[in-house]
N, CA, C and O atoms as a printed pandas DataFrame, in Angstrom:
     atom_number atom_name residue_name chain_id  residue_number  x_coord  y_coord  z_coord
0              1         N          UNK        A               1  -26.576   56.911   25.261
1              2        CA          UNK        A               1  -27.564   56.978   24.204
2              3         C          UNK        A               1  -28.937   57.165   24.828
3              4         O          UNK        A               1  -29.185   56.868   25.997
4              5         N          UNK        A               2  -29.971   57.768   23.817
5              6        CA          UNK        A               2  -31.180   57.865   24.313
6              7         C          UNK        A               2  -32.005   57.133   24.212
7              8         O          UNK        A               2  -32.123   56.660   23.082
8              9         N          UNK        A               3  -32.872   56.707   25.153
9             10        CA          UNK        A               3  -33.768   55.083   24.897
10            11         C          UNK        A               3  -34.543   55.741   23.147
11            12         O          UNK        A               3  -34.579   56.741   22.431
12            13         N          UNK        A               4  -34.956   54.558   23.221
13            14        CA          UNK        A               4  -35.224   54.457   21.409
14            15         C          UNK        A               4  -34.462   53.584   20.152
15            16         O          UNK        A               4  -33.462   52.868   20.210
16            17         N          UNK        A               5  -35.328   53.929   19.004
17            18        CA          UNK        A               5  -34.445   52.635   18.053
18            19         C          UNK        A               5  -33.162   53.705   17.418
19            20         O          UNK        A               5  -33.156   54.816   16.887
20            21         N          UNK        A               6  -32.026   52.600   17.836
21            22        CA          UNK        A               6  -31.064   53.098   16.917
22            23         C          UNK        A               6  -30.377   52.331   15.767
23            24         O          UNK        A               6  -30.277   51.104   15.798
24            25         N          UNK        A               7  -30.115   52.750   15.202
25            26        CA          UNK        A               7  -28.942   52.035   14.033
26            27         C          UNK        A               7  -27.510   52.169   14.325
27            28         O          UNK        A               7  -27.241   53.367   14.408
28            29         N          UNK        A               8  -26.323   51.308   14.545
29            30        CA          UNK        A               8  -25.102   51.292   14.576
30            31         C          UNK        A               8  -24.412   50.512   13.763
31            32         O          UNK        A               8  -24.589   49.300   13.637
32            33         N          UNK        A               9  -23.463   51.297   13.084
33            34        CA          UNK        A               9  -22.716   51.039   11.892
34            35         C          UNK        A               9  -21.691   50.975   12.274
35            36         O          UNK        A               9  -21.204   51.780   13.068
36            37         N          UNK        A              10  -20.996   49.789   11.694
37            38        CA          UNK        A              10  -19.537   49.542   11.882
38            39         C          UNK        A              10  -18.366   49.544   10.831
39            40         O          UNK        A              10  -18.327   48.602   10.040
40            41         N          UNK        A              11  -17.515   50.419   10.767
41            42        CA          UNK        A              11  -17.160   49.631    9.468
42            43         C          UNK        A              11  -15.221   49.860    9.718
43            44         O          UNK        A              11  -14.634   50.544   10.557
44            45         N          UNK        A              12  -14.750   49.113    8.782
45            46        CA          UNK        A              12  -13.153   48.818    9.155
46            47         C          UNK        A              12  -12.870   48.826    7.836
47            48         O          UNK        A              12  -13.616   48.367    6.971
48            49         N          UNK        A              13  -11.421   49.523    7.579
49            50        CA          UNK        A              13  -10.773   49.797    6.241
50            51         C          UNK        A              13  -10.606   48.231    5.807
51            52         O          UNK        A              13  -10.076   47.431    6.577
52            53         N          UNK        A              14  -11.058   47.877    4.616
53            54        CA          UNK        A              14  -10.418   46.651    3.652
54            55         C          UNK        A              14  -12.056   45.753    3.980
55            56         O          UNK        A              14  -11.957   44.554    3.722
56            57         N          UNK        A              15  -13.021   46.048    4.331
57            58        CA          UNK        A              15  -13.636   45.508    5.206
58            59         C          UNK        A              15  -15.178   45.993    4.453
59            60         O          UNK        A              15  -15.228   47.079    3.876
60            61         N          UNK        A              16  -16.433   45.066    4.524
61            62        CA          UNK        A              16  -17.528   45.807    4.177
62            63         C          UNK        A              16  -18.290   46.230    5.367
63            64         O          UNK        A              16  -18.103   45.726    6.474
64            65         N          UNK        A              17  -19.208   47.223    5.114
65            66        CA          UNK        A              17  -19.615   47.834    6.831
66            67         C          UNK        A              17  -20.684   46.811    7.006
67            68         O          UNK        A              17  -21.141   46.121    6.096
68            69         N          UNK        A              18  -20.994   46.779    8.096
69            70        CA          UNK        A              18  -21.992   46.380    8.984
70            71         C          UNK        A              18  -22.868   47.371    9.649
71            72         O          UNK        A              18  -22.550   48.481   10.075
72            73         N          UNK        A              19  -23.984   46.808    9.669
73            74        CA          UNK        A              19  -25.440   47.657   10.712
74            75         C          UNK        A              19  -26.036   46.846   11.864
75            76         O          UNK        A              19  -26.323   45.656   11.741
76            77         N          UNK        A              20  -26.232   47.649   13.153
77            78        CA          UNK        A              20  -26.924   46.464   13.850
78            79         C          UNK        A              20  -27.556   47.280   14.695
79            80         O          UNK        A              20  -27.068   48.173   15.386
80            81         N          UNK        A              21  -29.050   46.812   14.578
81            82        CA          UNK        A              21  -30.077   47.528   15.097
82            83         C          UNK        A              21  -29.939   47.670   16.762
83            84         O          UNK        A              21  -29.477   46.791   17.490
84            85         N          UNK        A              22  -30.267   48.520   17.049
85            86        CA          UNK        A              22  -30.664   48.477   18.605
86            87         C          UNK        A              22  -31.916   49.361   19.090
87            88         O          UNK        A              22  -32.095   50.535   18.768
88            89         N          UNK        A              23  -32.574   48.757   19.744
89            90        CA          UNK        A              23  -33.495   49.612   20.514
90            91         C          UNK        A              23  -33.528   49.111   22.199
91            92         O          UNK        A              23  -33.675   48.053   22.812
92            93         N          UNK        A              24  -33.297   50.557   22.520
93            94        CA          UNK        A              24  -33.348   50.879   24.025
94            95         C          UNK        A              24  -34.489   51.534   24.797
95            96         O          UNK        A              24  -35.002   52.608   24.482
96            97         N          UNK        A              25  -34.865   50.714   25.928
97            98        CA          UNK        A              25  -36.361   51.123   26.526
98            99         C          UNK        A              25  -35.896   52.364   27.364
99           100         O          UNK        A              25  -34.787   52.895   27.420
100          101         N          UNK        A              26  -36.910   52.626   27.911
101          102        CA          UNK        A              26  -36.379   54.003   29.011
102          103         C          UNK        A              26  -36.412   53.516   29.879
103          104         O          UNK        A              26  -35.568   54.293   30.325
104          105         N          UNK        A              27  -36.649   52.692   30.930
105          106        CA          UNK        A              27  -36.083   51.567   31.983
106          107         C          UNK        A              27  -34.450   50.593   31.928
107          108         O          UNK        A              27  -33.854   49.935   32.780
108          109         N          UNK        A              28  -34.210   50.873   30.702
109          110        CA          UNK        A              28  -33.026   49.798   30.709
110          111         C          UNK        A              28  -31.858   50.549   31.365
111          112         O          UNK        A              28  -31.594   51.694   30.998
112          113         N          UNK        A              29  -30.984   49.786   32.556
113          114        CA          UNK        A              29  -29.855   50.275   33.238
114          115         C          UNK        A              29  -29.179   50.493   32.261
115          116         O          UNK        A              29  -29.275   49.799   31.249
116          117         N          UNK        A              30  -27.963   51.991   32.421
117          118        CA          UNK        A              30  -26.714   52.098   31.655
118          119         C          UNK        A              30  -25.965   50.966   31.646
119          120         O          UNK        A              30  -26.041   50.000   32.406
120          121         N          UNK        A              31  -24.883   51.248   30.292
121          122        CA          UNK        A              31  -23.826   50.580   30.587
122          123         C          UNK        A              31  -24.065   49.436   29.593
123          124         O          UNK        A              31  -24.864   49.664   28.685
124          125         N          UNK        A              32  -23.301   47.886   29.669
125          126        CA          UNK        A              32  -23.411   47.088   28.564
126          127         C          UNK        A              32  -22.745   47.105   27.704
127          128         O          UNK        A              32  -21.877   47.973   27.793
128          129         N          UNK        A              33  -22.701   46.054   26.139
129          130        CA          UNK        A              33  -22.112   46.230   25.193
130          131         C          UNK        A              33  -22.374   45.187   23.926
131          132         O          UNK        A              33  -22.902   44.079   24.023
132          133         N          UNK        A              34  -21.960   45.706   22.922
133          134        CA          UNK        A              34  -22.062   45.056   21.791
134          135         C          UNK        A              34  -21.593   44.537   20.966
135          136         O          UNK        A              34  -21.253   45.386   20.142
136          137         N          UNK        A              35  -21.258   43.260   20.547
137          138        CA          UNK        A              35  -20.288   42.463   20.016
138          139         C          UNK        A              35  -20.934   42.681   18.207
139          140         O          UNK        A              35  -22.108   42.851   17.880
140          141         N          UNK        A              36  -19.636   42.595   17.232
141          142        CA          UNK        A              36  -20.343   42.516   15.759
142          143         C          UNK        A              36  -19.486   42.073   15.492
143          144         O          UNK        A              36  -18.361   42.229   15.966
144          145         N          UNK        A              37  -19.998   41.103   14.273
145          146        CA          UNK        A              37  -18.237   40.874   13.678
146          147         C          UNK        A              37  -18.434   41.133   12.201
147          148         O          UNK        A              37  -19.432   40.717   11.613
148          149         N          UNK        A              38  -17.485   41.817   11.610
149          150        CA          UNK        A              38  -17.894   42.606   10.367
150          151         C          UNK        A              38  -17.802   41.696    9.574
151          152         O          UNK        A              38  -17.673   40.494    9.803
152          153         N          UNK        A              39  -17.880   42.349    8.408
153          154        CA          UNK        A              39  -17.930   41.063    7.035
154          155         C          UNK        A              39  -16.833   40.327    6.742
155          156         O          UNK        A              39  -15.877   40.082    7.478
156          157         N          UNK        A              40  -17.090   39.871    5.235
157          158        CA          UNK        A              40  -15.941   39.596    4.539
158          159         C          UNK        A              40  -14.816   40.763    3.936
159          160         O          UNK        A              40  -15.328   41.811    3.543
160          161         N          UNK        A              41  -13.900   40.689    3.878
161          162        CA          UNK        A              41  -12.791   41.295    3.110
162          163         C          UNK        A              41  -13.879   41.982    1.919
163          164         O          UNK        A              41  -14.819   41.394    1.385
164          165         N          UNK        A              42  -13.452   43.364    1.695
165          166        CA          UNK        A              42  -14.173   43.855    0.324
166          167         C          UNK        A              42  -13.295   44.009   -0.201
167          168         O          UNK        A              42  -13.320   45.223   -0.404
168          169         N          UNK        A              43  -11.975   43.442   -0.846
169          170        CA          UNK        A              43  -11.050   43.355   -2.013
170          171         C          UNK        A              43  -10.314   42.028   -2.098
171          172         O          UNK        A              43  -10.189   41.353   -1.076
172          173         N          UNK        A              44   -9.906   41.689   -3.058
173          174        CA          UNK        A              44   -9.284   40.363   -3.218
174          175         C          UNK        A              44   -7.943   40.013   -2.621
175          176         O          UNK        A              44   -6.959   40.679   -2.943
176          177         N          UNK        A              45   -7.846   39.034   -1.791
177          178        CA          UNK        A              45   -6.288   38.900   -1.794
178          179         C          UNK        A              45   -5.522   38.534   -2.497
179          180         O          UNK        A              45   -6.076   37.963   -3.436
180          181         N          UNK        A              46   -4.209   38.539   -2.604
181          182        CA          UNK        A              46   -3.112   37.820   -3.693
182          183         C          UNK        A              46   -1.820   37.207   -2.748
183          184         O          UNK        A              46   -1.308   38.026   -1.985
184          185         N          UNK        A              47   -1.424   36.224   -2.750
185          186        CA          UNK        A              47   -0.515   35.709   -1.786
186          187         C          UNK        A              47    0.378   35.638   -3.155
187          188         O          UNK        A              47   -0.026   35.643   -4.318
188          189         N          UNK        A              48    1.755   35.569   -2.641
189          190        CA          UNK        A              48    2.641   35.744   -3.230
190          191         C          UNK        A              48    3.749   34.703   -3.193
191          192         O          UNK        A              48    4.120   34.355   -2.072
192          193         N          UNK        A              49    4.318   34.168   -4.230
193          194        CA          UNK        A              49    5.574   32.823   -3.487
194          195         C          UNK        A              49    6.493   33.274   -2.830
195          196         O          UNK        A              49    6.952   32.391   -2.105
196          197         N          UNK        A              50    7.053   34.323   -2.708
197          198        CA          UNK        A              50    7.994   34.655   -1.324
198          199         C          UNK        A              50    7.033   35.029   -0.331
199          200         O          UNK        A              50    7.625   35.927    0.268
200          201         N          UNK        A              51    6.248   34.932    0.050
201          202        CA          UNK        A              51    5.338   34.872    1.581
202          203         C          UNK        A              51    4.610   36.242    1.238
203          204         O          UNK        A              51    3.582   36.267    1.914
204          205         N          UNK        A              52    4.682   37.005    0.725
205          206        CA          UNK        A              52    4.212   38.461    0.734
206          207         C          UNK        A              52    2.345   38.008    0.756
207          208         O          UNK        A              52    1.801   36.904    0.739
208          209         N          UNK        A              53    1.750   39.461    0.801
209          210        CA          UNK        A              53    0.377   38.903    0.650
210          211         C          UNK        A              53    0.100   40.315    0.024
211          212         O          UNK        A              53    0.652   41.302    0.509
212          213         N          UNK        A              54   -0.739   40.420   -1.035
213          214        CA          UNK        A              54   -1.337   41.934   -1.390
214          215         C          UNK        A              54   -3.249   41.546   -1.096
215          216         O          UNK        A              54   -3.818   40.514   -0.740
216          217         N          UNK        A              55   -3.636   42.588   -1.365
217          218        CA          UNK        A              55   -4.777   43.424   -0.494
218          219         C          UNK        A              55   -5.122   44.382   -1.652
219          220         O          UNK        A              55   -4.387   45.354   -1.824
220          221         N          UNK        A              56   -6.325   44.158   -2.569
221          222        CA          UNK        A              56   -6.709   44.712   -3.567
222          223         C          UNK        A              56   -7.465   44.268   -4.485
223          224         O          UNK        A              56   -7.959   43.146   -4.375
224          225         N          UNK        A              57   -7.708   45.078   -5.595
225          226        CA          UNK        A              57   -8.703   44.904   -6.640
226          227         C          UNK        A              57   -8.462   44.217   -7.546
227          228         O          UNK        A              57   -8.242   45.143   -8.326
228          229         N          UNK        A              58   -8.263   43.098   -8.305
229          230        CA          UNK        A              58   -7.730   42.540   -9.400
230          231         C          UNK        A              58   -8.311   42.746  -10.684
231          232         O          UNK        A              58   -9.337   42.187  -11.070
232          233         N          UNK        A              59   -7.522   43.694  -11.443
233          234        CA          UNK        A              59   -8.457   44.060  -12.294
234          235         C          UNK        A              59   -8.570   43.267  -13.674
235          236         O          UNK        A              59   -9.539   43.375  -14.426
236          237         N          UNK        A              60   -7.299   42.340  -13.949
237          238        CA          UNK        A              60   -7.138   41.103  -15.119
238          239         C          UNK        A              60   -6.230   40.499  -14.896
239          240         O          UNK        A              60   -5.494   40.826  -13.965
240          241         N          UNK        A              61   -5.983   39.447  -15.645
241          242        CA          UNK        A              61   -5.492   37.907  -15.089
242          243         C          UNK        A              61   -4.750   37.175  -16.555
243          244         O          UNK        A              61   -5.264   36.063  -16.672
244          245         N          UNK        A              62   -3.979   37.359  -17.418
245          246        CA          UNK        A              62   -3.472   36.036  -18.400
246          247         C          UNK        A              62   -2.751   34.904  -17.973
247          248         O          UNK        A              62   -2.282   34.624  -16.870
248          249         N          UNK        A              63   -2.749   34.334  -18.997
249          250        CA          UNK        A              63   -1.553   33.144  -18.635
250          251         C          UNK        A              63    0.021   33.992  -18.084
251          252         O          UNK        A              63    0.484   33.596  -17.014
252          253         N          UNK        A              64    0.601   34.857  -18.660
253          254        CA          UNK        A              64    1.444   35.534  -18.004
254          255         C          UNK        A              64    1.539   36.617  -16.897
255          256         O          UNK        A              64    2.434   36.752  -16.064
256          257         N          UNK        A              65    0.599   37.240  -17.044
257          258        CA          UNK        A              65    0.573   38.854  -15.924
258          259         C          UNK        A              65   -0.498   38.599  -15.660
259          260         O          UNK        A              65   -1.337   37.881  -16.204
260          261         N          UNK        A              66   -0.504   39.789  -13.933
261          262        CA          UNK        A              66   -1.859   39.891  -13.660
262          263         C          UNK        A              66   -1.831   41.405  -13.146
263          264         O          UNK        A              66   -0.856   41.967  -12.648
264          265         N          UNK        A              67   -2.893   41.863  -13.331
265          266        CA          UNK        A              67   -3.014   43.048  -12.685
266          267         C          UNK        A              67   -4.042   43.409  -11.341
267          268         O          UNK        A              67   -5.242   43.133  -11.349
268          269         N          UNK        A              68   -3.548   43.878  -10.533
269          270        CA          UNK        A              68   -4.279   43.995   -9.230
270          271         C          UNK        A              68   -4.129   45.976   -9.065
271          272         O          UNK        A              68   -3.132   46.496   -9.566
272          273         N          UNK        A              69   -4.984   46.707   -8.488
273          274        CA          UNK        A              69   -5.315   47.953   -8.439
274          275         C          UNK        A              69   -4.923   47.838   -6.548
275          276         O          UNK        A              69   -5.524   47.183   -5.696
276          277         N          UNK        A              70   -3.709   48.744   -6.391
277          278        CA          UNK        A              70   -4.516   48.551   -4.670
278          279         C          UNK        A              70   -3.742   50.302   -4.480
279          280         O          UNK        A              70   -2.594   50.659   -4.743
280          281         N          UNK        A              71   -4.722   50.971   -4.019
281          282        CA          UNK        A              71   -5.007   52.309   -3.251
282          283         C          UNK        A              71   -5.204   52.961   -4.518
283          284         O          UNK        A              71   -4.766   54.109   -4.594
284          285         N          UNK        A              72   -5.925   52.340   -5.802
285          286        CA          UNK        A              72   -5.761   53.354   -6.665
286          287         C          UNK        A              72   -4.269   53.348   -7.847
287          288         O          UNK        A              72   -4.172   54.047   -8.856
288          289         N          UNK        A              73   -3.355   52.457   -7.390
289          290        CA          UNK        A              73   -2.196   52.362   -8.107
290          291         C          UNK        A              73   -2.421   50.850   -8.639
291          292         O          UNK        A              73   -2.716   49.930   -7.877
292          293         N          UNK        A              74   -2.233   50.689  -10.153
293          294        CA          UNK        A              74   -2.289   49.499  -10.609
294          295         C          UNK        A              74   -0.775   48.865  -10.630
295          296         O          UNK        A              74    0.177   49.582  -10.938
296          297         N          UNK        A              75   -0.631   47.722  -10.346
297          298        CA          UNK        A              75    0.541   47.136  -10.004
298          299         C          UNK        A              75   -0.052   45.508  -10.813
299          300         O          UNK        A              75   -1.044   44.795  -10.660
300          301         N          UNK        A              76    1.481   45.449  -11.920
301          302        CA          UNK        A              76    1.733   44.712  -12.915
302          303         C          UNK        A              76    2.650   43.270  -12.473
303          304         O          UNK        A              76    3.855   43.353  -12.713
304          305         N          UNK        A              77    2.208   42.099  -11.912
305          306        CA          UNK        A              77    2.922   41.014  -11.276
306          307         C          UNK        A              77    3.085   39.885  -12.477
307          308         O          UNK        A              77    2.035   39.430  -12.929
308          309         N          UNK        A              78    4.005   39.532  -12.876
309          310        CA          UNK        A              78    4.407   38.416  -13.403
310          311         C          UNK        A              78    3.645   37.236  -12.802
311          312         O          UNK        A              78    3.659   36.996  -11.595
312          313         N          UNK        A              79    3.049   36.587  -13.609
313          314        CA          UNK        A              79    2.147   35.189  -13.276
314          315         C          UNK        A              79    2.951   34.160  -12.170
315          316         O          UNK        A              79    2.437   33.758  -11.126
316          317         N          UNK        A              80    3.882   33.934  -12.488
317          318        CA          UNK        A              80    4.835   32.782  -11.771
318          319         C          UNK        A              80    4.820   33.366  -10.154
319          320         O          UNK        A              80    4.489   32.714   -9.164
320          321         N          UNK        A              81    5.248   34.694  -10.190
321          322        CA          UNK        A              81    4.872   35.015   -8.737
322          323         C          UNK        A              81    3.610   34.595   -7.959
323          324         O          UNK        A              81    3.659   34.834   -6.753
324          325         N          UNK        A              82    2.667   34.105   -8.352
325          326        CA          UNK        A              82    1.256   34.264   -7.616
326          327         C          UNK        A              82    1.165   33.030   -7.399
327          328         O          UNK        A              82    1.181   32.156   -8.266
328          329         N          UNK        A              83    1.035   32.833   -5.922
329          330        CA          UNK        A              83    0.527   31.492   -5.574
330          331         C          UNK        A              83   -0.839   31.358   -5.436
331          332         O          UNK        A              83   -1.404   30.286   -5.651
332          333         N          UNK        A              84   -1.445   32.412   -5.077
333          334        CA          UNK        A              84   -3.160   31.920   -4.378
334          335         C          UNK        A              84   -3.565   33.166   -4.765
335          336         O          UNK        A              84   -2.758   34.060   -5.018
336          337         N          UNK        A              85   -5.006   33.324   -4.847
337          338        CA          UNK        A              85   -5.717   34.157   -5.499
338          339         C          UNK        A              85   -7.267   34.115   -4.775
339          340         O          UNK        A              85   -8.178   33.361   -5.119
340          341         N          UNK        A              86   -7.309   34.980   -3.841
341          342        CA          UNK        A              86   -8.769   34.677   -2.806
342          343         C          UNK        A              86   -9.736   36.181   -3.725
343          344         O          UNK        A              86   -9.263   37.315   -3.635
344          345         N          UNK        A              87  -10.596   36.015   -4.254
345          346        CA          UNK        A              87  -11.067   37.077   -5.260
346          347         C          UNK        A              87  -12.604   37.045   -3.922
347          348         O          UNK        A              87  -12.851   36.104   -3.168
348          349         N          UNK        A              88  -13.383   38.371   -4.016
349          350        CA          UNK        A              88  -14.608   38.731   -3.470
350          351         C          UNK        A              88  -15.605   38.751   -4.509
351          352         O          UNK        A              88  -15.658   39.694   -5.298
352          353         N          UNK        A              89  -16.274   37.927   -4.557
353          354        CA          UNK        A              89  -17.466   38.611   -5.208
354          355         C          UNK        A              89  -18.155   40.134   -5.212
355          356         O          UNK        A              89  -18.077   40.817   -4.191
356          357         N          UNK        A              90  -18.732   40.562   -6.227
357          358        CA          UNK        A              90  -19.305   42.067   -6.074
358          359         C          UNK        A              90  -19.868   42.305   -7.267
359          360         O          UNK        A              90  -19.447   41.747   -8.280
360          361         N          UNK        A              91  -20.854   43.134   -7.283
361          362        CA          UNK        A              91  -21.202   43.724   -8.578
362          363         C          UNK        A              91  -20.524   44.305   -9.161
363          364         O          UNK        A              91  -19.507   44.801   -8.676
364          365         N          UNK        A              92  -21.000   44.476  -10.853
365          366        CA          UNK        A              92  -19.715   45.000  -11.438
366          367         C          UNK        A              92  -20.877   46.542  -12.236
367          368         O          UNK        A              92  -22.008   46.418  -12.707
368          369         N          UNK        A              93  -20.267   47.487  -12.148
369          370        CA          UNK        A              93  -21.127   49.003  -12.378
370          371         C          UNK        A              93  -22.159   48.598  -13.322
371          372         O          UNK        A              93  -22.074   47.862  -14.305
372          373         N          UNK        A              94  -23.354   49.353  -12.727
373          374        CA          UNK        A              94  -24.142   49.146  -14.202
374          375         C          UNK        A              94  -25.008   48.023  -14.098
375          376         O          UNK        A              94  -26.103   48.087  -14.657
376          377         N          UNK        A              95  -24.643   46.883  -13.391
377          378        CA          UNK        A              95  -25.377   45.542  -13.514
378          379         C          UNK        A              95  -26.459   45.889  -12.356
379          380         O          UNK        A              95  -26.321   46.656  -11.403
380          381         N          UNK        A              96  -27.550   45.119  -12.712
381          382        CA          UNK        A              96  -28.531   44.953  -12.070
382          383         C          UNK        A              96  -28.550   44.067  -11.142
383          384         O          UNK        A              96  -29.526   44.086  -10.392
384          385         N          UNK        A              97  -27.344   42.901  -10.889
385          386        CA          UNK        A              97  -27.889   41.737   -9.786
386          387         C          UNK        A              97  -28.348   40.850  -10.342
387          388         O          UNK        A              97  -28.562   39.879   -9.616
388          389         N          UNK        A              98  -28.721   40.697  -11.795
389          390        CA          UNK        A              98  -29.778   39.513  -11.768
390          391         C          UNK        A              98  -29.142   39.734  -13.176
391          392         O          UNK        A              98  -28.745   40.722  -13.794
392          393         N          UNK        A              99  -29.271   37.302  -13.615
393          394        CA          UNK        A              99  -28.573   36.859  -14.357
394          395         C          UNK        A              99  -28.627   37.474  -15.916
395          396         O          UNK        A              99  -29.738   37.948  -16.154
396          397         N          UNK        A             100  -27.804   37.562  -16.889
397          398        CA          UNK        A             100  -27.826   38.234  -17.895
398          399         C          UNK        A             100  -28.925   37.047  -18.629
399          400         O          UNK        A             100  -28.328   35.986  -18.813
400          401         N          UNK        A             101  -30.387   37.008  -19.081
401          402        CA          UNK        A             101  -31.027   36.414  -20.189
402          403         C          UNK        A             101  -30.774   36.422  -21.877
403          404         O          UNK        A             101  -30.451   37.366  -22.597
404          405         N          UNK        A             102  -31.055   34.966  -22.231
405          406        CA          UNK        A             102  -30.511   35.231  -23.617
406          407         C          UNK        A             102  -32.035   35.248  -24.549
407          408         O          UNK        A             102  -32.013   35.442  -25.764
């Protein structure tokens, strides 16, 4: 790389990206390295009572079914199957970030 400020982006499938600045003098020896550790999970998990684990979007939840979206395919699970339910926070389209006022 060329001395100067850079930006390095990291990012890993299932994963939210990361940025991490660097700036390099024109004296600094080659060589070196850079540790990051990326985010949280950007989709929800779903653990399953036979051990399985899914990796996806959950798009609704009743007392009986739930629905989870993963690659784009919605997949319909019977409630009793689901043991654990690790959901991500995120915005939802459209929203601004900031609390709905009444």
């Amino acid at each position: 790389m060329t001395p100067g400020k850079h930006t390095l982006e990291f990012s890993k499938e299932g994963f939210n990206t990361g940025n991490f600045p660097l700036d390099l003098g024109p004296d600094e020896p080659s060589g070196g390295s850079v540790s990051y550790e990326l985010g949280t999970s950007a989709h929800d998990t779903v653990e399953l009572r036979d051990g399985s684990v899914l990796v996806g979007d959950v798009e609704s939840m009743s007392a009986t079914e739930m629905v989870i979206r993963i690659g784009g395919a919605m997949q319909h699970l019977n409630r009793n199957q689901v043991k654990r339910i690790l959901l991500v926070e995120r915005d939802m389209p459209g929203s601004t970030g900031k609390p709905a006022t009444q």
